[in-house]
Gaussian input, Z-matrix of N, CA and C with variables (Angstrom, degrees):
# hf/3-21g

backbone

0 1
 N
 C     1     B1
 C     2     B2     1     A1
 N     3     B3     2     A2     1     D1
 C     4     B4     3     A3     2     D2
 C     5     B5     4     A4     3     D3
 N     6     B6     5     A5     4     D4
 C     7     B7     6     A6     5     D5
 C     8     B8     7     A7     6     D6
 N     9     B9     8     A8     7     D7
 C    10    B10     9     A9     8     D8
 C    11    B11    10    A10     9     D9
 N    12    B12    11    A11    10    D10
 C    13    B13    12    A12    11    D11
 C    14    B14    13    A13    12    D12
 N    15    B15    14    A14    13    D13
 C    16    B16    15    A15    14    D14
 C    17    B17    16    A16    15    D15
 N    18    B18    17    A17    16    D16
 C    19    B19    18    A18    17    D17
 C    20    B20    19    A19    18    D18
 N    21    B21    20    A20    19    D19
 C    22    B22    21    A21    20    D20
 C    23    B23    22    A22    21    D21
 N    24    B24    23    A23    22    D22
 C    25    B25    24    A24    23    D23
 C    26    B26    25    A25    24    D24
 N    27    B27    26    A26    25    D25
 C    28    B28    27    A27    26    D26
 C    29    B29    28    A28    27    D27
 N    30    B30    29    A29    28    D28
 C    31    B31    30    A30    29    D29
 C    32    B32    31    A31    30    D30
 N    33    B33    32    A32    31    D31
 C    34    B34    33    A33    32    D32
 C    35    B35    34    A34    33    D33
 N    36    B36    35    A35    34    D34
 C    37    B37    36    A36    35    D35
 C    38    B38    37    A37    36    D36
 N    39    B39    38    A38    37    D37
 C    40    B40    39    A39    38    D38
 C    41    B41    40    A40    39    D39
 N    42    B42    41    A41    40    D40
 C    43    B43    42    A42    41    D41
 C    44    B44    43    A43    42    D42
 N    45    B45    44    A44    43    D43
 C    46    B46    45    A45    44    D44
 C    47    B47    46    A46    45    D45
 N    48    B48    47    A47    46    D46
 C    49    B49    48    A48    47    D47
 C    50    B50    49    A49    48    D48
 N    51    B51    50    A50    49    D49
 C    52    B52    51    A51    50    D50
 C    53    B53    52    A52    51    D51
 N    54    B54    53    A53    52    D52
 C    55    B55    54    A54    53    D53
 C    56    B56    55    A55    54    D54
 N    57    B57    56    A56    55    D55
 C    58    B58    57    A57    56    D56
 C    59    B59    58    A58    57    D57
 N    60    B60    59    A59    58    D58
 C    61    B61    60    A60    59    D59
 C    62    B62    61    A61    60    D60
 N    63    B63    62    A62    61    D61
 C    64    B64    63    A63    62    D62
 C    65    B65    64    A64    63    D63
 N    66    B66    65    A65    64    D64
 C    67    B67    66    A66    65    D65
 C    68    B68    67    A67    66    D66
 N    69    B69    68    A68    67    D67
 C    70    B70    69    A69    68    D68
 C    71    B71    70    A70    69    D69
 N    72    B72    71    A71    70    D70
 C    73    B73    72    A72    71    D71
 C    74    B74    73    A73    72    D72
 N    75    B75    74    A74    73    D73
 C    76    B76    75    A75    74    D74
 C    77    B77    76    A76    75    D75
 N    78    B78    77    A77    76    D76
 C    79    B79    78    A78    77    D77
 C    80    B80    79    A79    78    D78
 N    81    B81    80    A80    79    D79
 C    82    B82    81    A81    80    D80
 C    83    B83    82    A82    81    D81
 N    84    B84    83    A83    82    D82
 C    85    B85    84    A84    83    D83
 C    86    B86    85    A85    84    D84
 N    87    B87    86    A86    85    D85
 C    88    B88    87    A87    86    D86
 C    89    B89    88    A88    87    D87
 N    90    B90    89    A89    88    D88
 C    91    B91    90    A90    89    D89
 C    92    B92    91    A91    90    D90
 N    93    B93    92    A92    91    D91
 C    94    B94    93    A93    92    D92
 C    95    B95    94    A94    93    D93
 N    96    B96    95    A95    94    D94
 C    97    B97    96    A96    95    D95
 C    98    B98    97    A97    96    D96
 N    99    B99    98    A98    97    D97
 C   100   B100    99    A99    98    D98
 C   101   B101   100   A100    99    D99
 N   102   B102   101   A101   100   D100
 C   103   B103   102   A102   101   D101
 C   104   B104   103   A103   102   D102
 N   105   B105   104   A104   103   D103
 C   106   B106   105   A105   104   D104
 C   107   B107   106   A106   105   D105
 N   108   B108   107   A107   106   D106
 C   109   B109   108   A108   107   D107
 C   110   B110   109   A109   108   D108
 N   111   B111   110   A110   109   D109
 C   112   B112   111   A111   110   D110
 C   113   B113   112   A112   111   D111
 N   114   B114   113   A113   112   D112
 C   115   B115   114   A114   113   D113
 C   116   B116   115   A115   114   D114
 N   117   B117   116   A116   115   D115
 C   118   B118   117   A117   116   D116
 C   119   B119   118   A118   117   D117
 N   120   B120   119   A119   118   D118
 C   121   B121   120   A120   119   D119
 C   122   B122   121   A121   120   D120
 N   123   B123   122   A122   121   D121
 C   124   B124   123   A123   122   D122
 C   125   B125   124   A124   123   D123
 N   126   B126   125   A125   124   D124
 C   127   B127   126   A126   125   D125
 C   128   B128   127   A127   126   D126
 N   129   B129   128   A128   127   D127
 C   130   B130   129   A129   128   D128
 C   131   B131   130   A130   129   D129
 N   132   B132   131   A131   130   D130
 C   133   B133   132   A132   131   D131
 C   134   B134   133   A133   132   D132
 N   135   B135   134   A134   133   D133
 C   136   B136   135   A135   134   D134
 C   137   B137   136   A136   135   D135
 N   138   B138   137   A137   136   D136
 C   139   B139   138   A138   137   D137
 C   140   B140   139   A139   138   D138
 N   141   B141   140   A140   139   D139
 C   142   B142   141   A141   140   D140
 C   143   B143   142   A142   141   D141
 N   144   B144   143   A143   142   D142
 C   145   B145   144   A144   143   D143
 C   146   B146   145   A145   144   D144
 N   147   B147   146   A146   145   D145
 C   148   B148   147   A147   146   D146
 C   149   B149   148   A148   147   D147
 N   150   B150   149   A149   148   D148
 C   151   B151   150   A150   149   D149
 C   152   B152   151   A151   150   D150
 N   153   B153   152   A152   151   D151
 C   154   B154   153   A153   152   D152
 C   155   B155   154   A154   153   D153
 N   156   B156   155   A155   154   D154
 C   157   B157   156   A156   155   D155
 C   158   B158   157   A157   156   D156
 N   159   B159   158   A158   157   D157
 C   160   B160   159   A159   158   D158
 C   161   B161   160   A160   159   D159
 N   162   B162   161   A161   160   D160
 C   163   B163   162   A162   161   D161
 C   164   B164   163   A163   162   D162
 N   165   B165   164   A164   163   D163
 C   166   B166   165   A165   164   D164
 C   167   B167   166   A166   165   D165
 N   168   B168   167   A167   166   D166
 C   169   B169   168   A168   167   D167
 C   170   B170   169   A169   168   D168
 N   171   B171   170   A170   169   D169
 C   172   B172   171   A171   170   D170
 C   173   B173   172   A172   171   D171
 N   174   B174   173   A173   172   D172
 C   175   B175   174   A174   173   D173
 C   176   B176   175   A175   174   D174
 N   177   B177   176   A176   175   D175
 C   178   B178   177   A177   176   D176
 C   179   B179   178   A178   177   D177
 N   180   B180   179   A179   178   D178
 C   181   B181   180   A180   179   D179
 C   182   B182   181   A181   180   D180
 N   183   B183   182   A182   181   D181
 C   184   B184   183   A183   182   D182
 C   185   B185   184   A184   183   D183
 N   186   B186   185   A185   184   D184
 C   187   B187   186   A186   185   D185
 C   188   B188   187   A187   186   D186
 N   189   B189   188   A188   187   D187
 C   190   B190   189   A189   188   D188
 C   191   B191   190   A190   189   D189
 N   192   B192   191   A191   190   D190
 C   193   B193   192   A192   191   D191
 C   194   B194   193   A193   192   D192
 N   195   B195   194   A194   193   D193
 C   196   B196   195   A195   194   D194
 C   197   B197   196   A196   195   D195
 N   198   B198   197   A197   196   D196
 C   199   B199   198   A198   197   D197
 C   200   B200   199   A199   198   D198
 N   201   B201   200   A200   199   D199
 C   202   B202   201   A201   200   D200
 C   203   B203   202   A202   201   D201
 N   204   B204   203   A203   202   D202
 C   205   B205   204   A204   203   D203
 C   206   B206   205   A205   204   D204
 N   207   B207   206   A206   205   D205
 C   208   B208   207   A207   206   D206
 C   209   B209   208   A208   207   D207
 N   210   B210   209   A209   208   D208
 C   211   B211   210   A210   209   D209
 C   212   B212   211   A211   210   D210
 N   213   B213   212   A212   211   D211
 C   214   B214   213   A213   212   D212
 C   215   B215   214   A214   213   D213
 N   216   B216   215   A215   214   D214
 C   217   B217   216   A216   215   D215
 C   218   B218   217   A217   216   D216
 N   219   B219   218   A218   217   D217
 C   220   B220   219   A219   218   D218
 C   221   B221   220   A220   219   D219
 N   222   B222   221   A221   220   D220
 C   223   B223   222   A222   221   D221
 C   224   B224   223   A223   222   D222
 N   225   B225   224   A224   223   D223
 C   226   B226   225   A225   224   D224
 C   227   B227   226   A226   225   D225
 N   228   B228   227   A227   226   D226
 C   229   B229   228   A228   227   D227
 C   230   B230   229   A229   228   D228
 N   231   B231   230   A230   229   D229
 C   232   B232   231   A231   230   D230
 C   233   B233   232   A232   231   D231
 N   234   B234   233   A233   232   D232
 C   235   B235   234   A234   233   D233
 C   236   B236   235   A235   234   D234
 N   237   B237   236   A236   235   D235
 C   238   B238   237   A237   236   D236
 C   239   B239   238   A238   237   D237
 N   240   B240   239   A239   238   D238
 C   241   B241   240   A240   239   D239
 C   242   B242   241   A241   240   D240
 N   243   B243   242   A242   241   D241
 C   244   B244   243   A243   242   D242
 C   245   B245   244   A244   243   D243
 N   246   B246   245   A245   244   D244
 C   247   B247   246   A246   245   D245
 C   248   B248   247   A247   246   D246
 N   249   B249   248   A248   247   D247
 C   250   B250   249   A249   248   D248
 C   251   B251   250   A250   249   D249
 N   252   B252   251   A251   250   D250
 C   253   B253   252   A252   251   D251
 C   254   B254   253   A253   252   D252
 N   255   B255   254   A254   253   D253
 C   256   B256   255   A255   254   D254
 C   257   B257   256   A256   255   D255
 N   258   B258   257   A257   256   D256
 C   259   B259   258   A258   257   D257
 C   260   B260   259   A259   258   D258
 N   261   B261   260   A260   259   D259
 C   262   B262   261   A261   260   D260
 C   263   B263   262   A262   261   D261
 N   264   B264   263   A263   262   D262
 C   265   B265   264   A264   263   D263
 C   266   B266   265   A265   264   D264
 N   267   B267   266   A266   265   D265
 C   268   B268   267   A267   266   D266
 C   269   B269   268   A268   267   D267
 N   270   B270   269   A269   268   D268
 C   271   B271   270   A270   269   D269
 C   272   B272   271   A271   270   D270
 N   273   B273   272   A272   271   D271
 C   274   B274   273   A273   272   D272
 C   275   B275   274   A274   273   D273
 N   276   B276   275   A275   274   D274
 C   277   B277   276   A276   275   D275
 C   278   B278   277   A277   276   D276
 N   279   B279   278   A278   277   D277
 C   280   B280   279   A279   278   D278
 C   281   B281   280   A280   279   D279
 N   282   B282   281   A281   280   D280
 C   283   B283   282   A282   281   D281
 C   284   B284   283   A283   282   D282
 N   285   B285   284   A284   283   D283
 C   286   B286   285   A285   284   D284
 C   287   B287   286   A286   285   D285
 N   288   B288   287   A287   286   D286
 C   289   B289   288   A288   287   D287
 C   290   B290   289   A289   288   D288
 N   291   B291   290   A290   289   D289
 C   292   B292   291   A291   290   D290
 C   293   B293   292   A292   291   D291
 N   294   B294   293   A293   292   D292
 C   295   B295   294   A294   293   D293
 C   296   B296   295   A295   294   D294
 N   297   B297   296   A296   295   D295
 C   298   B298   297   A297   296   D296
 C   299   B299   298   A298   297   D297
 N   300   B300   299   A299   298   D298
 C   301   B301   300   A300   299   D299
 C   302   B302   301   A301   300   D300
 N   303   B303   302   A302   301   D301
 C   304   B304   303   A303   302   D302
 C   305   B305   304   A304   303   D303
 N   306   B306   305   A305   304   D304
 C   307   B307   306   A306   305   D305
 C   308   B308   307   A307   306   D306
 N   309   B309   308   A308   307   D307
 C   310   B310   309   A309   308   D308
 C   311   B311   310   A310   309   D309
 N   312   B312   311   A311   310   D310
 C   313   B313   312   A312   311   D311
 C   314   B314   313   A313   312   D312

   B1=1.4488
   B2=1.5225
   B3=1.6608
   B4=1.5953
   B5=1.6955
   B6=1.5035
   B7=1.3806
   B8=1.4524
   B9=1.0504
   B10=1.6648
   B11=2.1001
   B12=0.7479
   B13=1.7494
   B14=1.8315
   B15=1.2007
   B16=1.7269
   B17=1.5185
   B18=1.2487
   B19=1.3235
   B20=1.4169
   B21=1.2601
   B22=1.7107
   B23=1.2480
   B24=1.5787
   B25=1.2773
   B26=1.5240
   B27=1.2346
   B28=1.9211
   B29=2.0987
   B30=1.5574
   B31=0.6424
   B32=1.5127
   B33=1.4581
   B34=1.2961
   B35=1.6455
   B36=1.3159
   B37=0.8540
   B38=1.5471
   B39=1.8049
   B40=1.3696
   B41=1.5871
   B42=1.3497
   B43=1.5203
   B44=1.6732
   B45=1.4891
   B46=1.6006
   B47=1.6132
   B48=1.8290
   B49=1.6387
   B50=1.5201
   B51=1.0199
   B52=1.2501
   B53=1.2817
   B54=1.6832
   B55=1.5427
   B56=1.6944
   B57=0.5774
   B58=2.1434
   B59=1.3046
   B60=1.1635
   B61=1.3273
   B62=1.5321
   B63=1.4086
   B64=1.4366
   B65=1.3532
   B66=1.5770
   B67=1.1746
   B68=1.4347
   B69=1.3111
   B70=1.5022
   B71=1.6668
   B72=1.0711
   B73=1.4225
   B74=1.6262
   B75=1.5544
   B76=1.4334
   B77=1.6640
   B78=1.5648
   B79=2.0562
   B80=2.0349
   B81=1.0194
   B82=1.2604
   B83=2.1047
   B84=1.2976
   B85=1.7483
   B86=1.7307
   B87=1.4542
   B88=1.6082
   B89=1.9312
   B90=1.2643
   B91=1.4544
   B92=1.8213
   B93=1.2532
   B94=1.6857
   B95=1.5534
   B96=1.7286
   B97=1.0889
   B98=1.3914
   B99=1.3443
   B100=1.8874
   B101=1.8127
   B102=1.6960
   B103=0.9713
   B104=1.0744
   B105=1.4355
   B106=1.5999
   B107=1.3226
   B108=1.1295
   B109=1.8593
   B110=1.1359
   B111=1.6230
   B112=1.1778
   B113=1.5478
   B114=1.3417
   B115=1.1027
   B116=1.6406
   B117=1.2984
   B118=1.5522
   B119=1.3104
   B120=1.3902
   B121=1.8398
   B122=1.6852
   B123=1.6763
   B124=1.8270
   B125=1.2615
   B126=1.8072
   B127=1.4379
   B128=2.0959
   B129=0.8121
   B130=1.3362
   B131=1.2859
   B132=1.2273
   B133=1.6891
   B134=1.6244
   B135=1.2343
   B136=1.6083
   B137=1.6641
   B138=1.2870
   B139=1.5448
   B140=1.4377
   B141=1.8947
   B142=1.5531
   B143=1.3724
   B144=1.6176
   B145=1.8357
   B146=1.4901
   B147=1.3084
   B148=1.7130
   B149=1.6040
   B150=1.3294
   B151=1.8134
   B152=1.3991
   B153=1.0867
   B154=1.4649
   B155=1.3799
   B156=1.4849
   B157=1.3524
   B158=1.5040
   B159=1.3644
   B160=0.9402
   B161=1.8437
   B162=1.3239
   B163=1.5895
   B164=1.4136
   B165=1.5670
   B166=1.8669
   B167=1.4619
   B168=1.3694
   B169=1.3243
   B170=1.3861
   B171=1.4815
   B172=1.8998
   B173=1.7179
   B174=1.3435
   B175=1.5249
   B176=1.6022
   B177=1.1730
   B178=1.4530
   B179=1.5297
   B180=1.5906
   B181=1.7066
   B182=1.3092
   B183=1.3481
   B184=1.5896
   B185=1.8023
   B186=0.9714
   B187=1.6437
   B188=1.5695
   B189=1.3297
   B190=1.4763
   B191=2.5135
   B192=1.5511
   B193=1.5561
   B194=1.4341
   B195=0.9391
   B196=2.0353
   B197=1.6563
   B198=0.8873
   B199=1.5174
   B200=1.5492
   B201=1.0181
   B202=2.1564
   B203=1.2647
   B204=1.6653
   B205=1.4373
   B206=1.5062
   B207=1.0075
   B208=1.6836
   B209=1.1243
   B210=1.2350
   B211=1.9271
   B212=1.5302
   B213=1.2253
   B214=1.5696
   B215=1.2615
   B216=1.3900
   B217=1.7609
   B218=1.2393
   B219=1.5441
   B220=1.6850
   B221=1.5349
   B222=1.5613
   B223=1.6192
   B224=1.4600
   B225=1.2907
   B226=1.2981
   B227=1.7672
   B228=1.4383
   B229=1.8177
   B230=1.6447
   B231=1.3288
   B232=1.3591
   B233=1.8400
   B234=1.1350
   B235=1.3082
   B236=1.1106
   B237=1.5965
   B238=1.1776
   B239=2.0838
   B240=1.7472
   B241=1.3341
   B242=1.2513
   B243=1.1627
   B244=1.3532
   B245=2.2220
   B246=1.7069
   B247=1.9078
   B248=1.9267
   B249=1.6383
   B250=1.6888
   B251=1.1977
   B252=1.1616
   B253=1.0790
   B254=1.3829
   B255=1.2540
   B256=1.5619
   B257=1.4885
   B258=1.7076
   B259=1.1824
   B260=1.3761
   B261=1.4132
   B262=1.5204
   B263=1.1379
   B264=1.6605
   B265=2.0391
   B266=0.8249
   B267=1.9790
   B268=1.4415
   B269=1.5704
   B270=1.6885
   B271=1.6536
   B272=1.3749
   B273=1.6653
   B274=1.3190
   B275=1.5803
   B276=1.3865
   B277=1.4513
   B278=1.4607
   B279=0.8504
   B280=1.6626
   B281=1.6309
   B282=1.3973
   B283=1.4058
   B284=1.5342
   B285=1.7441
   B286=1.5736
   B287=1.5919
   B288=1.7117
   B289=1.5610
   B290=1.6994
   B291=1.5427
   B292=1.7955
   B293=1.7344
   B294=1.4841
   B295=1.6978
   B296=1.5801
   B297=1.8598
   B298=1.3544
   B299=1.7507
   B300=1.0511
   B301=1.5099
   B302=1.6692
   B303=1.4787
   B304=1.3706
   B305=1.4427
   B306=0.8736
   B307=2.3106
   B308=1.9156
   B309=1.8062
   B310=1.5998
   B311=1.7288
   B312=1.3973
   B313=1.7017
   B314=1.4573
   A1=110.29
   A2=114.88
   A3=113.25
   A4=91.60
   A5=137.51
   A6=104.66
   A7=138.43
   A8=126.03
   A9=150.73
   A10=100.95
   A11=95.84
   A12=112.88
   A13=88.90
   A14=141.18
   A15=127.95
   A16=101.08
   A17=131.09
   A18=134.21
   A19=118.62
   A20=107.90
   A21=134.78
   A22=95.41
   A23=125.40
   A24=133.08
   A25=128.46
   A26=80.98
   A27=101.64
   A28=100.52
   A29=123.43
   A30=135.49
   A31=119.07
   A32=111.17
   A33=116.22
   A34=124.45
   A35=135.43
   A36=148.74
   A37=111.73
   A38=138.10
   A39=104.54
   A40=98.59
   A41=120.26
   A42=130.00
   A43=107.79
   A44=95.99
   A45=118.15
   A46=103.56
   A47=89.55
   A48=107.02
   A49=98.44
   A50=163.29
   A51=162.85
   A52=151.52
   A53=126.99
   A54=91.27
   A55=79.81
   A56=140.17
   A57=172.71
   A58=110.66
   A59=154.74
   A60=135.94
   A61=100.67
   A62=108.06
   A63=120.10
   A64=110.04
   A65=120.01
   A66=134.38
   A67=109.39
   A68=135.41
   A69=131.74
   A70=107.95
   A71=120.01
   A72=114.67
   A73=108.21
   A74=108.45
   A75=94.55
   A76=122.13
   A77=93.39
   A78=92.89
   A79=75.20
   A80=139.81
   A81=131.83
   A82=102.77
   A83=98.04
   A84=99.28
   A85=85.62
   A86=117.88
   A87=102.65
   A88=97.42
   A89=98.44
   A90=84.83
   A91=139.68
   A92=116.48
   A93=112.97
   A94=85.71
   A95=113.15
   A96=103.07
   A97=135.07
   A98=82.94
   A99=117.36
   A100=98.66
   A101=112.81
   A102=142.64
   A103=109.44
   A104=135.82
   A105=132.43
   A106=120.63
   A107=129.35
   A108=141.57
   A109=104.90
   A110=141.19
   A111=127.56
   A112=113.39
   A113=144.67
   A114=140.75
   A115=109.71
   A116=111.34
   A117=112.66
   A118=110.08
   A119=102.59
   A120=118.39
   A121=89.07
   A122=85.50
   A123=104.36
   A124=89.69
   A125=96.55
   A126=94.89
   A127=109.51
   A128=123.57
   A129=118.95
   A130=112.31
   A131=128.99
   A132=122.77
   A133=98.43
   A134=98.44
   A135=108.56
   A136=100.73
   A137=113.69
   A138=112.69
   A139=125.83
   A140=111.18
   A141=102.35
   A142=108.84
   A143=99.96
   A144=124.83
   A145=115.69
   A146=117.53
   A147=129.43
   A148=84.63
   A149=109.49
   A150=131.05
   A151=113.52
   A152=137.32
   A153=120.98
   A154=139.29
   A155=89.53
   A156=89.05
   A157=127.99
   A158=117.06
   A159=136.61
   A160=114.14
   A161=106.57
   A162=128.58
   A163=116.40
   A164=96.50
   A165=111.48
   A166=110.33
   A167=118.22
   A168=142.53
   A169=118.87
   A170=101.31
   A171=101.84
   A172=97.24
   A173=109.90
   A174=92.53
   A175=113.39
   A176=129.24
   A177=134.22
   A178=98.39
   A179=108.48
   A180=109.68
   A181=106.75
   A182=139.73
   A183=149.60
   A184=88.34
   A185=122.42
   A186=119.16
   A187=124.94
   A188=88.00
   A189=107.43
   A190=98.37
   A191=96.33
   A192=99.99
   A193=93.51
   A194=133.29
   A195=132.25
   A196=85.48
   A197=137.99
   A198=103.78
   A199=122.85
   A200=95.79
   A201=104.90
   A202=90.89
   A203=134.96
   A204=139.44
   A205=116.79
   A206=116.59
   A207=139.00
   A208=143.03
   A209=108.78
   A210=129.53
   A211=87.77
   A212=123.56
   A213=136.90
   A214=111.96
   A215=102.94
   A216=107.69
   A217=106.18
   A218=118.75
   A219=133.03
   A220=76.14
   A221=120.63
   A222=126.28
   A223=90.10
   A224=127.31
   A225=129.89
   A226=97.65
   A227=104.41
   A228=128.36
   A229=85.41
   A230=125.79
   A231=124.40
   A232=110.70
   A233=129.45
   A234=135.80
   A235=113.17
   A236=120.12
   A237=131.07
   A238=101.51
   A239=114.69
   A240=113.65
   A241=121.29
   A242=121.88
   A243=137.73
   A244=91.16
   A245=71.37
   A246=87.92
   A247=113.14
   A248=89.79
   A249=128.04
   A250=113.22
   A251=153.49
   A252=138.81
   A253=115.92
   A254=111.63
   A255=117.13
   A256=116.12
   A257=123.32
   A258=117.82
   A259=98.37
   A260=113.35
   A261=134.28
   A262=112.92
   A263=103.14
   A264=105.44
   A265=105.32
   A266=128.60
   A267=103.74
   A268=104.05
   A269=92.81
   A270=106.94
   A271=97.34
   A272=118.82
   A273=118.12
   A274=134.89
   A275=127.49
   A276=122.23
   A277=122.17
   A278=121.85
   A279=122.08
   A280=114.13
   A281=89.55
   A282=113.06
   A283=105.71
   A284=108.92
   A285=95.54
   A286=120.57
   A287=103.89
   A288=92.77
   A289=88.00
   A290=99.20
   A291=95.67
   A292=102.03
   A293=104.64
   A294=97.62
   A295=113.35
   A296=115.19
   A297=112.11
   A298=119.78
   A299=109.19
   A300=102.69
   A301=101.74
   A302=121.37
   A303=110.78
   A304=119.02
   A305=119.41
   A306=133.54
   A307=70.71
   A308=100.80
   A309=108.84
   A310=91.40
   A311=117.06
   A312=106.12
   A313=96.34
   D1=134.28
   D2=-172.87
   D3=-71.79
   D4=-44.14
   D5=178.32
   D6=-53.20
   D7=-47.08
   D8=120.79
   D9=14.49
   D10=-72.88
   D11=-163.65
   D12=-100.51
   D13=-0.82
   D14=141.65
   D15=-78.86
   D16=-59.50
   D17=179.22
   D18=-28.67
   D19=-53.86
   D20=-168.33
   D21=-62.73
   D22=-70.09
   D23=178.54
   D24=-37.11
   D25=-45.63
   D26=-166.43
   D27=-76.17
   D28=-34.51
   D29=179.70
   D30=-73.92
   D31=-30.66
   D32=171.73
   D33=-95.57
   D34=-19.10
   D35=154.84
   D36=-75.10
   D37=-55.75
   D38=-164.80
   D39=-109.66
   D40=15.32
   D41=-170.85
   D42=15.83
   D43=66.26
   D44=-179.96
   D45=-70.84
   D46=141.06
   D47=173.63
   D48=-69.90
   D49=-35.17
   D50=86.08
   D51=-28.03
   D52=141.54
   D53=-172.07
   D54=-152.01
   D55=162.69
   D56=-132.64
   D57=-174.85
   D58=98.76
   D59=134.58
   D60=-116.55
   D61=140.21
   D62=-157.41
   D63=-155.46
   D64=95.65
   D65=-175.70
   D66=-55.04
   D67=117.75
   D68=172.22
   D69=-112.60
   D70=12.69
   D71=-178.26
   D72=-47.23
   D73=-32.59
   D74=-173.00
   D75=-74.75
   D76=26.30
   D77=-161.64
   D78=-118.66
   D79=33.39
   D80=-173.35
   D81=-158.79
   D82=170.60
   D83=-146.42
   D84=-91.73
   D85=61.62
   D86=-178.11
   D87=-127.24
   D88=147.01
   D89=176.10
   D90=-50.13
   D91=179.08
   D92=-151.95
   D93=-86.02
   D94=138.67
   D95=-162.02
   D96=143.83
   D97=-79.22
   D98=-161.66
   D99=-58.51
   D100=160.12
   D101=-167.80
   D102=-113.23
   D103=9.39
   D104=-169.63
   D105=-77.21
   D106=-44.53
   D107=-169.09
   D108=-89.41
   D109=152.54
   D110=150.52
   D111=-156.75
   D112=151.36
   D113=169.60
   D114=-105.51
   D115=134.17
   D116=158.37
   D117=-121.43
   D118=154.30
   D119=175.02
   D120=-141.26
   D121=135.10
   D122=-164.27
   D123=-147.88
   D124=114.00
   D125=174.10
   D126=-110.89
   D127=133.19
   D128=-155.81
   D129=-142.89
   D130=151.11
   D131=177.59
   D132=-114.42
   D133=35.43
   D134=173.59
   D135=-110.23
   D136=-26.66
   D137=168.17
   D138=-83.55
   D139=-2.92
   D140=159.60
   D141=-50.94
   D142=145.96
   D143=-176.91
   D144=57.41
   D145=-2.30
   D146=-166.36
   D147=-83.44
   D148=127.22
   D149=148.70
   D150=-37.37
   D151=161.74
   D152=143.10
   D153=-50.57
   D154=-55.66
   D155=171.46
   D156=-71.49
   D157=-5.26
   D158=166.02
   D159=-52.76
   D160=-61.41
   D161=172.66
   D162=-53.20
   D163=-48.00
   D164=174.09
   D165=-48.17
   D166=-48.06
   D167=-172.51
   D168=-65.81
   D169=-29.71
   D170=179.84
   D171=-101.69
   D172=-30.38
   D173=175.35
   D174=-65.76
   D175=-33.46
   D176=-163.63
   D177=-72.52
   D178=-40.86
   D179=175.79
   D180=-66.16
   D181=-68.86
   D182=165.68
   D183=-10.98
   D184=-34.63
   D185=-152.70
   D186=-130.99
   D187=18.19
   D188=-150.74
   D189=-68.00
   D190=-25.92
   D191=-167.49
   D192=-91.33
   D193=5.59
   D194=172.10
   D195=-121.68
   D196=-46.34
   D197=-178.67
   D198=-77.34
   D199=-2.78
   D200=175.62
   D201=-80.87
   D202=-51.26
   D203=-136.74
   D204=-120.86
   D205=-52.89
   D206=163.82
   D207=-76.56
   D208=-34.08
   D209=-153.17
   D210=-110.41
   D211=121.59
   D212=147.45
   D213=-69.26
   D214=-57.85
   D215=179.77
   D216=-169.94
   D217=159.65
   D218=-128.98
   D219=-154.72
   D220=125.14
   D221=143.32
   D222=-84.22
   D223=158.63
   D224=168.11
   D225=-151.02
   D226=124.87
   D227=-167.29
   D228=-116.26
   D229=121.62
   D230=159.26
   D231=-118.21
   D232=148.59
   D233=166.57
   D234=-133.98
   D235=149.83
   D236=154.44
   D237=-62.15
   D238=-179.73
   D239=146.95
   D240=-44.04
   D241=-58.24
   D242=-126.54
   D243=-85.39
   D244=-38.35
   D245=-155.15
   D246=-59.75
   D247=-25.74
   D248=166.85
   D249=-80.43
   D250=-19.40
   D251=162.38
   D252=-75.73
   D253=-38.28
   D254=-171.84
   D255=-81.26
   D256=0.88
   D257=170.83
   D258=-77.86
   D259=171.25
   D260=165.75
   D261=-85.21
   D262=-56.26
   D263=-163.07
   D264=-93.38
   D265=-8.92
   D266=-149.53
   D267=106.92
   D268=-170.22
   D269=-179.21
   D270=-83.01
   D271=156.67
   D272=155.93
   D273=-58.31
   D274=126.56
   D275=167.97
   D276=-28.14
   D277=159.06
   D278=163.79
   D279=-116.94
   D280=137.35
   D281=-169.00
   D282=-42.09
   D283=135.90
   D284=162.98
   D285=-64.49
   D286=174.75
   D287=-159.30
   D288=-102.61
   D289=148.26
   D290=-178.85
   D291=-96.87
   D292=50.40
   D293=152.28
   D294=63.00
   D295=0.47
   D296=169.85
   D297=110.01
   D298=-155.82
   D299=-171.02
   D300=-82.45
   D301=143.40
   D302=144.69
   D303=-95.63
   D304=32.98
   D305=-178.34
   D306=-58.71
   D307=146.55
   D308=141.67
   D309=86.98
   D310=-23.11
   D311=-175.43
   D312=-50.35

């Protein structure tokens, strides 16, 4: 399973105080099932002083052979400790999906 083997990855590379990976394929127009969409929230003390895009950048590497092959698309939520404690809800939801292009209506 591609969640299974993001988990693995994500766990061995930023050995996060937290970890999220959360298949949403079923919020998008792909059959019942499928492995395509996914959100992670990685909370890590590997992202003290790290940029964002900085964080964006090591998760996409961590992930780089499911996002060539597997991965349609990746929300990716990174925190420091500190940056995680101080939310309320958590990471933000992700937008429902609007069913694709309207080009051609």
């Amino acid at each position: 399973m591609i969640q299974e083997r993001i988990e693995e990855k994500l766990q061995q590379v930023f050995e996060p105080l937290h970890l999220e990976v959360v298949n949403e394929s079923n919020m998008h127009n792909v059959p019942p099932g499928s492995e395509s969409h996914f959100k992670v929230v990685v909370v890590s003390k590997q992202f003290d002083g790290v940029r964002l895009i900085g964080r964006h950048r090591a998760v996409n590497s961590a992930l780089a052979e499911e996002l060539a092959h597997s991965i349609h698309a990746l929300a990716i939520h990174t925190y420091t400790e500190s940056e995680w404690q101080s939310l309320v809800d958590g990471a933000p939801a992700s937008p429902a999906c609007g069913g694709g292009s309207k080009l051609g209506d």
